[in-house]
N, C-alpha and C positions, 0 to 999 in steps of 0.2 A: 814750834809752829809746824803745823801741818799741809804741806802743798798738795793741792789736788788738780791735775790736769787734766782727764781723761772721766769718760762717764764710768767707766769699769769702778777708779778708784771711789770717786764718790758713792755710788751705789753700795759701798765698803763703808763707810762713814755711820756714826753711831756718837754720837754727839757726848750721852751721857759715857763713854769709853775713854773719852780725851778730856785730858788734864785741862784745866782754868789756872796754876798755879804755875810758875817757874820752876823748871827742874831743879833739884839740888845745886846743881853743877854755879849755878846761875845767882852770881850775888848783887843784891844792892849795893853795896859798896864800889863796886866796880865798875857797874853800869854807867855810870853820870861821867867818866871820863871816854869812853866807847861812845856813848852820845852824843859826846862835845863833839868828839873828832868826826863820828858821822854827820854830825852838821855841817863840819867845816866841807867835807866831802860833798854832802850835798848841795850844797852853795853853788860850791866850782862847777859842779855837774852841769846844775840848771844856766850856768852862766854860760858853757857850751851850747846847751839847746835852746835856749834863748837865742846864740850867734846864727849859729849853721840854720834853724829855722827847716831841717827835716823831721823832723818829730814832735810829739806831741806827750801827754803824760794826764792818763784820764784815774784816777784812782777812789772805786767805789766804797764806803765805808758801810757795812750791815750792821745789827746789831742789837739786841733785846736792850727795850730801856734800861737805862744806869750803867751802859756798858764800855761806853767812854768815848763816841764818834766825838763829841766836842774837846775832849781831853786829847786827844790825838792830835787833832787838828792845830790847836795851842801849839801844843810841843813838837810834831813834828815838824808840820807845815811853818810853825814859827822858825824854822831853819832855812826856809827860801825865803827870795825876793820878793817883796809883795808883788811888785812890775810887773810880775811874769804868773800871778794865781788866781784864780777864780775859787769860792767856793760857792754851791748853792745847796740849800737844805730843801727836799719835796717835801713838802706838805701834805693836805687834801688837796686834791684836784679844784683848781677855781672854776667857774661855768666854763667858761672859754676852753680851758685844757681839755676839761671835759668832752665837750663838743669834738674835738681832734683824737686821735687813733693815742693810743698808749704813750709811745714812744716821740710825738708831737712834743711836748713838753721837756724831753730830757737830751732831744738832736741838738735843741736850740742851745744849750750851757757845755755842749761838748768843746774841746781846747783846741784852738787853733794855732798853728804847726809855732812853734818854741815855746809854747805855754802848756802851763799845770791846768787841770780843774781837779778839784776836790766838791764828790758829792755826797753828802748825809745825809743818807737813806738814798733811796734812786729808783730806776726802773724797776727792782727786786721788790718793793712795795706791792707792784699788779700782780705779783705771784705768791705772794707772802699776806700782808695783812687784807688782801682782798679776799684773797681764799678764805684765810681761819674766820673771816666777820662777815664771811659770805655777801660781800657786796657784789657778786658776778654769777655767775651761774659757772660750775664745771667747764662744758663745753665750751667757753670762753677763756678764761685764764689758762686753762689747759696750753692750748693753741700757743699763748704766750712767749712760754717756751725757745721753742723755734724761732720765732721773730727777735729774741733777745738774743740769740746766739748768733744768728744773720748778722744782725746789728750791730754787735762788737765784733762780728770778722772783718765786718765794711771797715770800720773804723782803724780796726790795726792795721786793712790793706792799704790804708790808706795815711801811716805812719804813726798810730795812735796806743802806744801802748798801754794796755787798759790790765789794771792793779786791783784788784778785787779783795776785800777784807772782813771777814767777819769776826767780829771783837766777841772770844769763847767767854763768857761769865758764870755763872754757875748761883742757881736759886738762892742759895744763903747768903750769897754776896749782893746780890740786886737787890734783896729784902733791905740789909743792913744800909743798902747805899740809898735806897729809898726814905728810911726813916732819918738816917743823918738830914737828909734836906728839911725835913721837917724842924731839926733840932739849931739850922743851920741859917742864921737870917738874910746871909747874903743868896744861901738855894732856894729860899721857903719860894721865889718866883715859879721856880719849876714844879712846884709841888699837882700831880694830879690823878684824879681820882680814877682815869682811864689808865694810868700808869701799874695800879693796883689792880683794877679789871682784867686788865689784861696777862696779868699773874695766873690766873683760871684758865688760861689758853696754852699756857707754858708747855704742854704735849704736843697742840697744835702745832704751836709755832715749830718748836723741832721736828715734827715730822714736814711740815712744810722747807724747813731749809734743808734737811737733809734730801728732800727732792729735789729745790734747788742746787745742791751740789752736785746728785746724779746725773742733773738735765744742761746744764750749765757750766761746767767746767771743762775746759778747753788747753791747749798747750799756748795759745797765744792771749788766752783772759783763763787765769787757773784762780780758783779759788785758794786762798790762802788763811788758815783757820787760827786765831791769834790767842793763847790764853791770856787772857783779861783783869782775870781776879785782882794783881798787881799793875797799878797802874804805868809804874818806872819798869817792868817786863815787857808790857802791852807797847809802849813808846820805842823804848829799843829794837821792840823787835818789828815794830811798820818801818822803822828808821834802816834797820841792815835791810830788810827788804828791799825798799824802794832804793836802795843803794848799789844794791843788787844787780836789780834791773837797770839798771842804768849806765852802770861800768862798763856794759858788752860797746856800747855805743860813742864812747870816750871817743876812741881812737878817726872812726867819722865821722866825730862831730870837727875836732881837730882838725883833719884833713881840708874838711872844709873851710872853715876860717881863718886854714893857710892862704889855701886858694883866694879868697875875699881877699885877704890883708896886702897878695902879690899884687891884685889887680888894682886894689887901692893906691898903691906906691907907685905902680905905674902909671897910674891919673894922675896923682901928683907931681909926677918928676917930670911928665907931661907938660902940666900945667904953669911949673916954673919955668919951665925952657921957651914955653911963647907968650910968657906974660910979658 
């Protein structure tokens, strides 16, 4: 996986340069116990940020169709509480959205402090598929930019650490996973013909995200670049990630629902003493 913090790195970025595959080093075999155990980890974590109620956890999923934002979601996110997640998919803009600034639609599903959101696809839409289908004009989505970067510093200043992912796939794989649905009765739902159209744009799209990473990558919302091809690769490694991030904050989360649990015990001993 590739982190990218800073606009220098991403302006570095070259999409067809980076792997879609698991390094050697990296076996199936081994993964699914690494997994368990990061589940188990992530559990505890969130049941921390649940208590302490100082944080937040916004975790954006990008991704060329078939590249596994719902497959992630399953397996990672299947490792948390439901109690504590949110996810929402953006769509097309409804009239209504429409009507309101960009960013209108995606303030309202952000996490409130000891909760997850998980979003598939997101703000990165108004810079990506509006560009390459030209539903804006330049001078508009340009601007963009700036306003998403604003908008995720608000949000971490205000205790929301925000997880950025783009799931790497690689042309021969999306082909292959496109026609499986086809062949596949329980996918043939997802089957669409704008799914293949949108194969014709496959320069676009990468040139547009690789702007995206130049314009958009930050030390407190870093883009994170996941190769995809393997889907038991792709899972493991959103799973060390967010894992990741998360461990810095153990300790205050901790601290705090010492503090809670003192005061609690004090209410209660309280409370037996003048019953």
């Amino acid at each position: 996986m590739q982190i990218i913090t800073n606009a220098r790195q991403g302006a570095g970025v070259r999409l067809e340069r980076i792997l879609t595959t698991p390094p050697k080093k990296e076996l199936k075999s081994d993964a699914k116990e690494e997994f368990d155990t990061l589940s188990n980890e992530l559990f505890d974590l969130q049941d921390l940020l649940w208590g302490a109620r100082m944080n937040s956890v916004l975790i954006v999923l990008q991704g060329r169709d078939t590249a596994g934002k719902d497959g992630t979601i399953k397996h990672v996110v299947g490792s948390l509480n439901p109690r504590g997640v949110s996810v929402t998919s953006f769509a097309v803009p409804t009239t209504e959205e429409s009507e309101h600034d960009f960013l209108w639609r995606i303030h309202r599903h952000t996490p409130r402090q000891g909760e997850f959101a998980i979003f598939n696809r997101s703000h990165y839409e108004d810079v990506l598929a509006v560009r390459v289908h030209k539903l804006a004009p330049k001078s508009l989505w340009q601007k963009r930019f700036e306003h998403i970067k604003d908008f995720e510093a608000m949000l971490f200043e205000h205790g929301t650490l925000v997880l950025k992912f783009f799931l790497h796939i690689s042309q021969d794989e999306q082909e292959q996973r496109l026609l499986d649905r086809e062949k596949e009765p329980r996918k043939a739902w997802k089957i669409s013909a704008g799914d293949w159209e949108d194969r014709k744009h496959w320069a676009d799209y990468t040139q547009a995200y690789q702007d995206v990473f130049a314009r958009t990558s930050t030390p407190h919302a870093p883009w994170m670049l996941v190769p995809s091809d393997s889907k038991w690769y792709r899972n493991l490694i959103v799973a060390r990630a967010v894992a990741a991030a998360l461990r810095p904050y153990r300790e205050r989360w901790q601290e705090r629902l010492d503090e809670v649990g003192a005061k609690k015990k004090a209410e209660l001993k309280a409370w037996r003493k003048h019953r």
